[in-house]
mmCIF entry with sequence, helices, sheets and N, C-alpha, C, O atoms, coordinates in Angstrom:
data_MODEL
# 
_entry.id   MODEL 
# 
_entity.id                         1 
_entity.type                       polymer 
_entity.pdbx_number_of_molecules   1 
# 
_entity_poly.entity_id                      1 
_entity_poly.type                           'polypeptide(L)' 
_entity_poly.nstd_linkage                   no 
_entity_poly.nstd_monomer                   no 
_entity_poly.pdbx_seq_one_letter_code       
;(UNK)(UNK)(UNK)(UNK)(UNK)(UNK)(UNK)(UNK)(UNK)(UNK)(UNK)(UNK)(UNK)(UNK)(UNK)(UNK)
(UNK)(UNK)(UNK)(UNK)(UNK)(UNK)(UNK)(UNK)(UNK)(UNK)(UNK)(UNK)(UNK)(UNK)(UNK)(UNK)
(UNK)(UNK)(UNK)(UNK)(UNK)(UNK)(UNK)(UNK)(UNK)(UNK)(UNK)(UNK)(UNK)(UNK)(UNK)(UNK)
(UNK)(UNK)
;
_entity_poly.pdbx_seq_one_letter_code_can   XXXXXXXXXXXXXXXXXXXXXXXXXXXXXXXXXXXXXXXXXXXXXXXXXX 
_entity_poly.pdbx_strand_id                 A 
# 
loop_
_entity_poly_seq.entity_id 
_entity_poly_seq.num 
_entity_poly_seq.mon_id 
_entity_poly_seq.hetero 
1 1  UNK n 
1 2  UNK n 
1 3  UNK n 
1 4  UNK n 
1 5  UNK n 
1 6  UNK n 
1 7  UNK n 
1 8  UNK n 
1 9  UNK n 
1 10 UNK n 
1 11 UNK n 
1 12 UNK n 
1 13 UNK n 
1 14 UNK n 
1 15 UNK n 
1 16 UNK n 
1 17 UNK n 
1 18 UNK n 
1 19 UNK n 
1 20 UNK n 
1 21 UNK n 
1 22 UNK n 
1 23 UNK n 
1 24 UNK n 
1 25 UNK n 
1 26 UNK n 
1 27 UNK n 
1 28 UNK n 
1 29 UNK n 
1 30 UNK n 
1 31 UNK n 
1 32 UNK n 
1 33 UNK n 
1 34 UNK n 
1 35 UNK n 
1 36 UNK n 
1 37 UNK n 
1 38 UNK n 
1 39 UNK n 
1 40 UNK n 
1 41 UNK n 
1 42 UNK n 
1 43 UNK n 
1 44 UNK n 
1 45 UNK n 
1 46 UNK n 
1 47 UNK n 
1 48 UNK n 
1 49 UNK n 
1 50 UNK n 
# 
_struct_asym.id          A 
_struct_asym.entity_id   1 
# 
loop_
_struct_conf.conf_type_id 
_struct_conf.id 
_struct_conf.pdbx_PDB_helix_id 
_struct_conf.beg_label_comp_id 
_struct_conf.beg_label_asym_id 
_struct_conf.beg_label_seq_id 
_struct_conf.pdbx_beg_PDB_ins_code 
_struct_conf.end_label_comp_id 
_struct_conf.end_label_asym_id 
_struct_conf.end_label_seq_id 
_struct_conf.pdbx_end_PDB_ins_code 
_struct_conf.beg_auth_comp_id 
_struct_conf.beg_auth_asym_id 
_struct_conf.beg_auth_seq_id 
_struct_conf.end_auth_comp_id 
_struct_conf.end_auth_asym_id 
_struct_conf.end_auth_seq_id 
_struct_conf.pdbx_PDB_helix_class 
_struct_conf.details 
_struct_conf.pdbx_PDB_helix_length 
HELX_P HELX_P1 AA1 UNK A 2  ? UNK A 4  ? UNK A 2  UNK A 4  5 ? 3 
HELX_P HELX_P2 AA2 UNK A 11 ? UNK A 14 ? UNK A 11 UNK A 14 1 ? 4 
HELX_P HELX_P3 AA3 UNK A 21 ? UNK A 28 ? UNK A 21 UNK A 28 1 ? 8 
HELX_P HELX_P4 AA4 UNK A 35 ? UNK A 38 ? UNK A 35 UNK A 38 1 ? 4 
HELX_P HELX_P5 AA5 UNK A 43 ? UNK A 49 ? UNK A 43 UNK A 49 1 ? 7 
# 
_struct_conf_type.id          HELX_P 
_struct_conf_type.criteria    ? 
_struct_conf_type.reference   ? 
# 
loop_
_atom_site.group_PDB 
_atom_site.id 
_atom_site.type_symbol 
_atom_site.label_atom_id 
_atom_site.label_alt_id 
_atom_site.label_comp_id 
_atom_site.label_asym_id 
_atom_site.label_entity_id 
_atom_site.label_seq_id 
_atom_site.pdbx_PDB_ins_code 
_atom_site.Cartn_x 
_atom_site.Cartn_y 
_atom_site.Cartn_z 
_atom_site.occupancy 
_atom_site.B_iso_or_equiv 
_atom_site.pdbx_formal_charge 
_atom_site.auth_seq_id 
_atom_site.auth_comp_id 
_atom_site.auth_asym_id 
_atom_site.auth_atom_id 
_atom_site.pdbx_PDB_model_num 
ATOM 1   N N  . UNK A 1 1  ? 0.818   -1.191  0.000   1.00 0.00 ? 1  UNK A N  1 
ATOM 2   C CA . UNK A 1 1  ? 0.000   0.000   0.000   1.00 0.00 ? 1  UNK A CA 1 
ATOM 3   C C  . UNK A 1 1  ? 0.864   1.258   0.000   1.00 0.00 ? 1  UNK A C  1 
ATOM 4   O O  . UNK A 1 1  ? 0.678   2.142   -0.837  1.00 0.00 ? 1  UNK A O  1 
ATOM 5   N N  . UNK A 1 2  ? 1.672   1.327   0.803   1.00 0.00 ? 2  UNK A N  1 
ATOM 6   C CA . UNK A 1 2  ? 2.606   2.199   0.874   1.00 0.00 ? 2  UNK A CA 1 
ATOM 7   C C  . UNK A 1 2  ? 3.205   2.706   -0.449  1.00 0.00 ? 2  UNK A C  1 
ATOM 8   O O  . UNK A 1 2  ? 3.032   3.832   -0.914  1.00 0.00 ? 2  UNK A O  1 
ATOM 9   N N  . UNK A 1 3  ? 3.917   1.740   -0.975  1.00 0.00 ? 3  UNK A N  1 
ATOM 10  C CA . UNK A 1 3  ? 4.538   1.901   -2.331  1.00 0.00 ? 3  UNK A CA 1 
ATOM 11  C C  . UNK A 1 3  ? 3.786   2.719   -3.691  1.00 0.00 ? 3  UNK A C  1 
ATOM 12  O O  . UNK A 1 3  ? 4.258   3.423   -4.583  1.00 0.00 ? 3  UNK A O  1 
ATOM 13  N N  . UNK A 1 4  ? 2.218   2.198   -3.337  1.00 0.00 ? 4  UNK A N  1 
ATOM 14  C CA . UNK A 1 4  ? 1.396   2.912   -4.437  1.00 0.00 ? 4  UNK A CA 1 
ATOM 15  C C  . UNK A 1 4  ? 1.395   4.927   -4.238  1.00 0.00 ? 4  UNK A C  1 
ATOM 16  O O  . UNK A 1 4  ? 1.255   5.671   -5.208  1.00 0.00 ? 4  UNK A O  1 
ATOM 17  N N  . UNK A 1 5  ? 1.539   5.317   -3.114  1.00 0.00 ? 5  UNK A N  1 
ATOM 18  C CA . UNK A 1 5  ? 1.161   6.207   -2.785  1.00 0.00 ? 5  UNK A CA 1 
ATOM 19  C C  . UNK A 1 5  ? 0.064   6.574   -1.958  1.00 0.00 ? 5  UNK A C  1 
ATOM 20  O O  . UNK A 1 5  ? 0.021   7.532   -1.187  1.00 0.00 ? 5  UNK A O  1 
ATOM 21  N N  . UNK A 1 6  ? -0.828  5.721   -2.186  1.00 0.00 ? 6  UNK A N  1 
ATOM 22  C CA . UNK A 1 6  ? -2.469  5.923   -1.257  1.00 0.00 ? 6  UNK A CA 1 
ATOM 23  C C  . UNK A 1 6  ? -2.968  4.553   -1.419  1.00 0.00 ? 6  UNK A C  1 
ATOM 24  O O  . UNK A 1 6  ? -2.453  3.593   -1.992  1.00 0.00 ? 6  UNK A O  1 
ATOM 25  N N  . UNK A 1 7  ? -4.332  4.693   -0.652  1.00 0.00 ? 7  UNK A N  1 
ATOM 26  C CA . UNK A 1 7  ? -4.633  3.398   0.030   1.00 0.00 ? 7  UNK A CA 1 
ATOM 27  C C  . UNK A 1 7  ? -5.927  3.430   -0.557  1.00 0.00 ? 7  UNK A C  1 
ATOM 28  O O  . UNK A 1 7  ? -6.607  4.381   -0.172  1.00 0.00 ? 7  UNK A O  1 
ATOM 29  N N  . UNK A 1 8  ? -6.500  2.614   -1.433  1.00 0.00 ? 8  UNK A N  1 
ATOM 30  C CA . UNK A 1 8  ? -7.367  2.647   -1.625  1.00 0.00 ? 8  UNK A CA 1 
ATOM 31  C C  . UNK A 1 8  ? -8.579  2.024   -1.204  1.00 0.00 ? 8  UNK A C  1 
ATOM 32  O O  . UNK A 1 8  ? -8.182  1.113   -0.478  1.00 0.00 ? 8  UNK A O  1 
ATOM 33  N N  . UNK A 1 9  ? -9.925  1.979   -1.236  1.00 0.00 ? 9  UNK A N  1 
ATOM 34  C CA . UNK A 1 9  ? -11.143 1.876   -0.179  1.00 0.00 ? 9  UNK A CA 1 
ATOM 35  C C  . UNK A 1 9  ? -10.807 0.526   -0.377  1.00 0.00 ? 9  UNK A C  1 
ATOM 36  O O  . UNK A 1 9  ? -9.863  0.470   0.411   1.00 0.00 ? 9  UNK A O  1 
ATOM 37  N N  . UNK A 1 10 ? -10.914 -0.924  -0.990  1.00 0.00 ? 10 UNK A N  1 
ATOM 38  C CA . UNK A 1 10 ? -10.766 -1.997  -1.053  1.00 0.00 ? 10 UNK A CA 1 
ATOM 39  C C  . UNK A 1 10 ? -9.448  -2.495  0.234   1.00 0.00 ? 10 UNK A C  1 
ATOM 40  O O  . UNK A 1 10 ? -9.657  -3.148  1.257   1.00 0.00 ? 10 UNK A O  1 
ATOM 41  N N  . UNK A 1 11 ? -7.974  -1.873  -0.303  1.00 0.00 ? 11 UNK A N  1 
ATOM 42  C CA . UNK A 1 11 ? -6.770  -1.755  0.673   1.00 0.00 ? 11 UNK A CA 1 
ATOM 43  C C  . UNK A 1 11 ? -7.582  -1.583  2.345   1.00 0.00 ? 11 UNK A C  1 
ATOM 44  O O  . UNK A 1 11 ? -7.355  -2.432  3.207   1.00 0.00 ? 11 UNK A O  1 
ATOM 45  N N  . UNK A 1 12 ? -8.303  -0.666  2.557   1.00 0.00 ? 12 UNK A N  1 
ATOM 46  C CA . UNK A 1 12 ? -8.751  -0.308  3.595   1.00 0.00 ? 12 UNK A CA 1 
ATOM 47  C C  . UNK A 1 12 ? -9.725  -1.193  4.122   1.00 0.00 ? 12 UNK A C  1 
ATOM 48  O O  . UNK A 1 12 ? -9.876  -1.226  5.343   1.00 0.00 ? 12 UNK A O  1 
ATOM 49  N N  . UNK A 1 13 ? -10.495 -2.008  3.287   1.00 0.00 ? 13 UNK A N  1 
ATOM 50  C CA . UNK A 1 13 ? -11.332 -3.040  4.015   1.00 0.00 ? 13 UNK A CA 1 
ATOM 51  C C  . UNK A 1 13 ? -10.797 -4.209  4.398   1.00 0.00 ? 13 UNK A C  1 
ATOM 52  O O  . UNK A 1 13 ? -11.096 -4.988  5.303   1.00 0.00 ? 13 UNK A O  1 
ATOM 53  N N  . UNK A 1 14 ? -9.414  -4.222  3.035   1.00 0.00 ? 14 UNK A N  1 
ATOM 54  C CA . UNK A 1 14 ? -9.070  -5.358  4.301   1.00 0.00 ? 14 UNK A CA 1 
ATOM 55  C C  . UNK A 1 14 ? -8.285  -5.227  5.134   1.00 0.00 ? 14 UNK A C  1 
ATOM 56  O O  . UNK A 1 14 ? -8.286  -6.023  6.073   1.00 0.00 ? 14 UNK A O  1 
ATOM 57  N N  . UNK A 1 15 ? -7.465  -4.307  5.079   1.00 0.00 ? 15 UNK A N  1 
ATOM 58  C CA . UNK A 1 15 ? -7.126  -3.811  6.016   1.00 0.00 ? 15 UNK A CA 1 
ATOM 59  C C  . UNK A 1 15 ? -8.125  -3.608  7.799   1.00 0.00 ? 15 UNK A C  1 
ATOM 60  O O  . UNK A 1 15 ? -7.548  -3.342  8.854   1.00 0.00 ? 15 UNK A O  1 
ATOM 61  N N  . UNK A 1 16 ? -9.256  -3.768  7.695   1.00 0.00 ? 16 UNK A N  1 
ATOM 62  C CA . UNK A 1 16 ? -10.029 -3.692  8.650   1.00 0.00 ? 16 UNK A CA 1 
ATOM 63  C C  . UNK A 1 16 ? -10.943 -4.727  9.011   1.00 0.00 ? 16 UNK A C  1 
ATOM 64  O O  . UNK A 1 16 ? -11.981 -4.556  9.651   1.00 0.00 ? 16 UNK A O  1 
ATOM 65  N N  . UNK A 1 17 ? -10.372 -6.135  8.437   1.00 0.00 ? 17 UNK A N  1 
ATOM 66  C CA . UNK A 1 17 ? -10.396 -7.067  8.144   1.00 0.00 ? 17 UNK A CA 1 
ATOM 67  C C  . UNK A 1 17 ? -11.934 -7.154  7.606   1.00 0.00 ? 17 UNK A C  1 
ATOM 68  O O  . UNK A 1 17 ? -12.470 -8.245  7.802   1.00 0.00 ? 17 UNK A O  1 
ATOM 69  N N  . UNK A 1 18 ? -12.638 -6.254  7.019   1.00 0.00 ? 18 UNK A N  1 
ATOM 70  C CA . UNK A 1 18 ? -14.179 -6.662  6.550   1.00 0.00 ? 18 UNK A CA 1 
ATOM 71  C C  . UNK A 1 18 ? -14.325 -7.473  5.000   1.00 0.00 ? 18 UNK A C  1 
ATOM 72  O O  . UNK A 1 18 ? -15.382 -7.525  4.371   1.00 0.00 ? 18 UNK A O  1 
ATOM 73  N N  . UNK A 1 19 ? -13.175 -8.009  4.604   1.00 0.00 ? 19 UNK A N  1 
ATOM 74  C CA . UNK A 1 19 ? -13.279 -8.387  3.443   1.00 0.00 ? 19 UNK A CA 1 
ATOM 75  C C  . UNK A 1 19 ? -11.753 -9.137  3.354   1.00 0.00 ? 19 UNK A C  1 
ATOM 76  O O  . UNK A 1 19 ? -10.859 -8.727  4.095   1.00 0.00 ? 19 UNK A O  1 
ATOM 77  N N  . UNK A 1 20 ? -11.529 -10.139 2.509   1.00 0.00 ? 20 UNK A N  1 
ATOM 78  C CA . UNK A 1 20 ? -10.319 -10.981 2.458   1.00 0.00 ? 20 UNK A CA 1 
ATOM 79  C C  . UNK A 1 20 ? -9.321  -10.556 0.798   1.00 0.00 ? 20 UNK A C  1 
ATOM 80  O O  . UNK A 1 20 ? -9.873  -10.109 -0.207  1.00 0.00 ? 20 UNK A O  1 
ATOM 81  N N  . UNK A 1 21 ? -8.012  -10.806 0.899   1.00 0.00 ? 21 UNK A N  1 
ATOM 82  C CA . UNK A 1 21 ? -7.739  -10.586 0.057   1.00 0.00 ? 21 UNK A CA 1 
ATOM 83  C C  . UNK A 1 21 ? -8.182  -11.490 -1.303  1.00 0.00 ? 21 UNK A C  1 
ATOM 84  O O  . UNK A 1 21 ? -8.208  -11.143 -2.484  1.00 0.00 ? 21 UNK A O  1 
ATOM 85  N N  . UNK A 1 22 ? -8.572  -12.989 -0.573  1.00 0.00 ? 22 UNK A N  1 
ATOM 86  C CA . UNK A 1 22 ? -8.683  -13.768 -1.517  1.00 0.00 ? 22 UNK A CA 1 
ATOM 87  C C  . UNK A 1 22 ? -10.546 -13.293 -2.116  1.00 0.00 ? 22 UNK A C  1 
ATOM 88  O O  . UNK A 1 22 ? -10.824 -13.330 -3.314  1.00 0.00 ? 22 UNK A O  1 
ATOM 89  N N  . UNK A 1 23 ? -11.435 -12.951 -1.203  1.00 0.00 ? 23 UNK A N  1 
ATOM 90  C CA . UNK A 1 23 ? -12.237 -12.346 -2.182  1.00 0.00 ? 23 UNK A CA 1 
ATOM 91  C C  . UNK A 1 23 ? -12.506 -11.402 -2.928  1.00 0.00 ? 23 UNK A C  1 
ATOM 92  O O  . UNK A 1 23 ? -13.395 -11.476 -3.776  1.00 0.00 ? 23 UNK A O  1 
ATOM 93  N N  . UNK A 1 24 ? -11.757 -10.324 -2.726  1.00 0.00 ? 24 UNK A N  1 
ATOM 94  C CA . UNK A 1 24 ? -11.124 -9.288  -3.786  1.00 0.00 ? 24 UNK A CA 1 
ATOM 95  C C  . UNK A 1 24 ? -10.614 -10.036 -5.068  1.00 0.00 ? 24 UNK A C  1 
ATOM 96  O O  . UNK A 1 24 ? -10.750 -9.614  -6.216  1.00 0.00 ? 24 UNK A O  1 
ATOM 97  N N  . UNK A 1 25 ? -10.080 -11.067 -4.747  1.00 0.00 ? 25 UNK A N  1 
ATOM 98  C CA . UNK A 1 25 ? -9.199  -11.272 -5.931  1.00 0.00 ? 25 UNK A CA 1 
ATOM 99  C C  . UNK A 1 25 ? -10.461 -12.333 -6.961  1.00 0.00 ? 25 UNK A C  1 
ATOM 100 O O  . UNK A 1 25 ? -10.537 -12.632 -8.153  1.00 0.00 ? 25 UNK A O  1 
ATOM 101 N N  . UNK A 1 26 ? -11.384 -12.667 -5.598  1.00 0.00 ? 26 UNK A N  1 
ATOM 102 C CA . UNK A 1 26 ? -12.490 -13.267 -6.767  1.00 0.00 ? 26 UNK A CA 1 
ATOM 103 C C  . UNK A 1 26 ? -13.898 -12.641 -7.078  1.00 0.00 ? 26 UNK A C  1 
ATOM 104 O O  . UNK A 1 26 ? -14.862 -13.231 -7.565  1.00 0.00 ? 26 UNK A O  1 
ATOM 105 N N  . UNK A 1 27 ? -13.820 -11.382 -6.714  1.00 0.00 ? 27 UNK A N  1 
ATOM 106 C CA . UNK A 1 27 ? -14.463 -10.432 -7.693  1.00 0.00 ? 27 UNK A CA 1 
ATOM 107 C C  . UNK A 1 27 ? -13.905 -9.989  -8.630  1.00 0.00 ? 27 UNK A C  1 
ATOM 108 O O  . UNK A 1 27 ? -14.552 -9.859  -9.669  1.00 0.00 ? 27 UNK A O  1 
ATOM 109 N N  . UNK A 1 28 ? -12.271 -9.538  -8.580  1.00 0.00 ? 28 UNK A N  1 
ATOM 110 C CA . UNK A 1 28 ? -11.892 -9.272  -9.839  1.00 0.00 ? 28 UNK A CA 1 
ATOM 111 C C  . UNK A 1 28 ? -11.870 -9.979  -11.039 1.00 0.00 ? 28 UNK A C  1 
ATOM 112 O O  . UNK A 1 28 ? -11.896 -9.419  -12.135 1.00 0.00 ? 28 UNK A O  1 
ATOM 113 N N  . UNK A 1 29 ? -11.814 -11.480 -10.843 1.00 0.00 ? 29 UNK A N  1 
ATOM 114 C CA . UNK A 1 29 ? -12.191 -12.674 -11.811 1.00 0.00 ? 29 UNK A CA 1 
ATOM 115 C C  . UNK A 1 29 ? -13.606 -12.908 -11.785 1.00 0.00 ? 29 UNK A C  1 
ATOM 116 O O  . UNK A 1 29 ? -13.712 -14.047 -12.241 1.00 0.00 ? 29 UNK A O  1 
ATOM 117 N N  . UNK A 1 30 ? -14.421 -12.607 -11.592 1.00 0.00 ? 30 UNK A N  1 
ATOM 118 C CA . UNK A 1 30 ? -15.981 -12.491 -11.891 1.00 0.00 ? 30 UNK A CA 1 
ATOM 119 C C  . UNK A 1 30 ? -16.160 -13.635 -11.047 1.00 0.00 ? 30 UNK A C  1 
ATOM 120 O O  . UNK A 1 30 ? -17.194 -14.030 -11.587 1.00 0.00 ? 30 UNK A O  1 
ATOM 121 N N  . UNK A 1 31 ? -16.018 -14.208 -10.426 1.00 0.00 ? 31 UNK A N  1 
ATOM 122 C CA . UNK A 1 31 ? -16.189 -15.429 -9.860  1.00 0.00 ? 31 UNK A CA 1 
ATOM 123 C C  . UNK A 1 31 ? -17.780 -14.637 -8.265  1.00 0.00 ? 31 UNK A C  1 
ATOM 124 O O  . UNK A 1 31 ? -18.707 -15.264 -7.751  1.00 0.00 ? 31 UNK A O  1 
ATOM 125 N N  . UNK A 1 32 ? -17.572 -13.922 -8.162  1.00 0.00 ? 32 UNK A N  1 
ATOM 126 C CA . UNK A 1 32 ? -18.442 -13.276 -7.173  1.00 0.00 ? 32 UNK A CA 1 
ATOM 127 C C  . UNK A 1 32 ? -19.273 -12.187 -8.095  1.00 0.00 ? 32 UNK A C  1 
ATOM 128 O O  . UNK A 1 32 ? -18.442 -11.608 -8.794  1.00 0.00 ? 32 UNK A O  1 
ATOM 129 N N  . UNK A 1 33 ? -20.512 -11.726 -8.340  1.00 0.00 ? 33 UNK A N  1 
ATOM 130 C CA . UNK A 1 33 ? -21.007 -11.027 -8.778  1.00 0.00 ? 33 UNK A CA 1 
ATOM 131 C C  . UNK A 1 33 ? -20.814 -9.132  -8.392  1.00 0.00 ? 33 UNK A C  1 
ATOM 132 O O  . UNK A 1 33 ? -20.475 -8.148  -9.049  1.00 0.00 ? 33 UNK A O  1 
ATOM 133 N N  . UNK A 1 34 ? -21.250 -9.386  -6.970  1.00 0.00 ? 34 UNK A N  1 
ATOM 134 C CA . UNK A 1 34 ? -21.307 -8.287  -6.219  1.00 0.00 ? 34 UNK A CA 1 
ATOM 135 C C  . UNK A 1 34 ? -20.609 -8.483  -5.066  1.00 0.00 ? 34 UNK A C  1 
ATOM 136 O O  . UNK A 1 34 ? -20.877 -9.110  -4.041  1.00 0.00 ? 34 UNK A O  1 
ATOM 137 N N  . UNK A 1 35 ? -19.536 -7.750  -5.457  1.00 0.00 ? 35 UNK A N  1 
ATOM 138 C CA . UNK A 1 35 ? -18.406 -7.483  -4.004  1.00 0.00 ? 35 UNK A CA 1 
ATOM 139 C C  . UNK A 1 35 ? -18.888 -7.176  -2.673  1.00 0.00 ? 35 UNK A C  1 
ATOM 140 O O  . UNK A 1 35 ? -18.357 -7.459  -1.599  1.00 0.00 ? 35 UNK A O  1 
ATOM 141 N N  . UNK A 1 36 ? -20.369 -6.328  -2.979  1.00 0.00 ? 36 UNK A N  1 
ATOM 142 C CA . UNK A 1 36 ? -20.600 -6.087  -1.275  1.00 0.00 ? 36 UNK A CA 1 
ATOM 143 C C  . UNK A 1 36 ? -22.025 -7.126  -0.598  1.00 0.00 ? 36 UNK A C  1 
ATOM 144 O O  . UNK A 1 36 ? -22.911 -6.838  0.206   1.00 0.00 ? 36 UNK A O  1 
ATOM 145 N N  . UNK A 1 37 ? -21.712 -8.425  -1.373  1.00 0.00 ? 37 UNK A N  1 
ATOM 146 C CA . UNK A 1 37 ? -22.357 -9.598  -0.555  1.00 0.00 ? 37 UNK A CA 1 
ATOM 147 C C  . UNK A 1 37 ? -20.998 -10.190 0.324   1.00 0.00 ? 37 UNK A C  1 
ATOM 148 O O  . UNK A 1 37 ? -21.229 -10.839 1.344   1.00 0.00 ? 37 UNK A O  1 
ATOM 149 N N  . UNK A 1 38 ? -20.007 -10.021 0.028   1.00 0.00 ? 38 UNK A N  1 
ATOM 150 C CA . UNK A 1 38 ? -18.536 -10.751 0.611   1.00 0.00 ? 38 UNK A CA 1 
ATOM 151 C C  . UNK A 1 38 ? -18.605 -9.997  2.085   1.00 0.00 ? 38 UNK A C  1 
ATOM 152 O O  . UNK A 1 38 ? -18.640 -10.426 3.239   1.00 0.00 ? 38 UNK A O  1 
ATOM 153 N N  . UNK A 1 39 ? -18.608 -8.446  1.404   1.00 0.00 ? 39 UNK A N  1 
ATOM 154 C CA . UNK A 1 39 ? -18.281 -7.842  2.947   1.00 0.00 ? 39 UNK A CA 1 
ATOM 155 C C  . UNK A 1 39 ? -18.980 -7.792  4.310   1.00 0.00 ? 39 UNK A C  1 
ATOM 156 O O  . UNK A 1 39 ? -20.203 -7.877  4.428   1.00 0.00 ? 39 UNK A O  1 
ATOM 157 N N  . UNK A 1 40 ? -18.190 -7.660  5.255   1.00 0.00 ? 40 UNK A N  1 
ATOM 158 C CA . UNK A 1 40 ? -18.590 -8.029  6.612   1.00 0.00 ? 40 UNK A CA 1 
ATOM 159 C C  . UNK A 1 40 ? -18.950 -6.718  7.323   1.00 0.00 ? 40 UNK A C  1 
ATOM 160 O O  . UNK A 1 40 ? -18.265 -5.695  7.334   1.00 0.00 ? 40 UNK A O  1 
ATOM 161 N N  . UNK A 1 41 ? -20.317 -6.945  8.003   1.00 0.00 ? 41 UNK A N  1 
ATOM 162 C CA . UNK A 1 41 ? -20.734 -5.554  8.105   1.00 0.00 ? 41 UNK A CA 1 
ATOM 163 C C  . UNK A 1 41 ? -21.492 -4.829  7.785   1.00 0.00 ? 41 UNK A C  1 
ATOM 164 O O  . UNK A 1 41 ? -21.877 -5.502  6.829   1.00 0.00 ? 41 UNK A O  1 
ATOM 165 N N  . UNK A 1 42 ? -22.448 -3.474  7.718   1.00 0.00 ? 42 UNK A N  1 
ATOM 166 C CA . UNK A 1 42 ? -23.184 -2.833  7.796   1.00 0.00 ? 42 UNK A CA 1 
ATOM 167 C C  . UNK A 1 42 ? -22.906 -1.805  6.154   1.00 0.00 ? 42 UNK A C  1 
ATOM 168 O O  . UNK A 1 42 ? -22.464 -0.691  6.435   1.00 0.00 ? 42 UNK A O  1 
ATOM 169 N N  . UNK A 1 43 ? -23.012 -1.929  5.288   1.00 0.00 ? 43 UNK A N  1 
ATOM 170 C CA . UNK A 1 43 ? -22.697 -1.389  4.109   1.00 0.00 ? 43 UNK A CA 1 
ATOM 171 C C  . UNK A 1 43 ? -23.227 0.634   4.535   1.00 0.00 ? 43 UNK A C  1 
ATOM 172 O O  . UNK A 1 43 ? -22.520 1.595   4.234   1.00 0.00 ? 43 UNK A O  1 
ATOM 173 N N  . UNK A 1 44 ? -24.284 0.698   5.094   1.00 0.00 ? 44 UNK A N  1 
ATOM 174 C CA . UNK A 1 44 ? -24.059 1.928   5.254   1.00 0.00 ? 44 UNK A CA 1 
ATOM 175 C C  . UNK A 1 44 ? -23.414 2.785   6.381   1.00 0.00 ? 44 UNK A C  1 
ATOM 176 O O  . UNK A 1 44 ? -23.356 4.010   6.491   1.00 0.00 ? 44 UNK A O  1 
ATOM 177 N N  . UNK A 1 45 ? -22.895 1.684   7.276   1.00 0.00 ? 45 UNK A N  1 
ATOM 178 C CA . UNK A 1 45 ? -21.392 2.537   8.287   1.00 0.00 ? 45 UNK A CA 1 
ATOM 179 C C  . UNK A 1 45 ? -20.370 1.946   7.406   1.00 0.00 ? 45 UNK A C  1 
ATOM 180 O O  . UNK A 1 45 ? -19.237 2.358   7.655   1.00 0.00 ? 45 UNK A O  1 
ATOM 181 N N  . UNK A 1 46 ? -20.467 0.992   6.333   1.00 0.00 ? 46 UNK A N  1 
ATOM 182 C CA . UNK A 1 46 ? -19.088 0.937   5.680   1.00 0.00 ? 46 UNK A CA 1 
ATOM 183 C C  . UNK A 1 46 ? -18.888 2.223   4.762   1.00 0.00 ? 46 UNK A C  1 
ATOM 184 O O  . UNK A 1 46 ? -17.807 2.812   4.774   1.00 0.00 ? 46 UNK A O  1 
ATOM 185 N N  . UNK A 1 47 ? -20.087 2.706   3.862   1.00 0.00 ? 47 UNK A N  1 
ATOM 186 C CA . UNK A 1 47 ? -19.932 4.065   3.378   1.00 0.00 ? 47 UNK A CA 1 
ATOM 187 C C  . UNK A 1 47 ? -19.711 5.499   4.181   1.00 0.00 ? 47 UNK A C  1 
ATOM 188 O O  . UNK A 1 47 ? -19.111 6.470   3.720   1.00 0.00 ? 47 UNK A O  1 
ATOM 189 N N  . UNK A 1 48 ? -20.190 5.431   5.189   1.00 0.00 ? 48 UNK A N  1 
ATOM 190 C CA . UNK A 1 48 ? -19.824 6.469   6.174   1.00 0.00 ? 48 UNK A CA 1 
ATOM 191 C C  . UNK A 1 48 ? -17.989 6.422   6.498   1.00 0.00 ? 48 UNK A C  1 
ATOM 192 O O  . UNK A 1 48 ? -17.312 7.450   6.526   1.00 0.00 ? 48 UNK A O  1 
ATOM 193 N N  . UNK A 1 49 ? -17.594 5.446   6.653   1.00 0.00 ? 49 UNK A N  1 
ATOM 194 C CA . UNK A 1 49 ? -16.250 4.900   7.001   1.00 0.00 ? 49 UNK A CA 1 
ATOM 195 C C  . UNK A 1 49 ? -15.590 5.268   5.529   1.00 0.00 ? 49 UNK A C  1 
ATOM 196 O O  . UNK A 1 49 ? -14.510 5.827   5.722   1.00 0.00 ? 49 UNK A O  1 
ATOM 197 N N  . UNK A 1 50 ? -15.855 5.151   4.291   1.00 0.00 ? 50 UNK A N  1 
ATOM 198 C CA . UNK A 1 50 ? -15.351 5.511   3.476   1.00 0.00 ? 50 UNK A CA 1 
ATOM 199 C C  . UNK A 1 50 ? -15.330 6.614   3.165   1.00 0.00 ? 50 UNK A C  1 
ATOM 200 O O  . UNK A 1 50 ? -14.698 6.962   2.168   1.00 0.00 ? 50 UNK A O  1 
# 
């Protein structure tokens, strides 16, 4: 994260452990439709948090 310059909202969830790297990596392969069935948590304190 560091290296990029900034942290982006994905970096930050898992970082906050509400989401895994390995399901990031299977939304990016379509293998998951909608990324925010994975995440853990309240989607509108996760947008507030973002």
């Amino acid at each position: 994260m560091h290296e990029k310059g900034y942290i982006s909202p994905l970096d930050l969830l898992i970082k906050m452990e509400r989401i895994t790297p390995k399901q990031v990596e299977d939304w990016k392969r379509s293998r998951v439709s909608y990324l925010e069935r994975m995440i853990l948590g309240s989607l509108s304190k996760l947008q507030f948090i973002l």
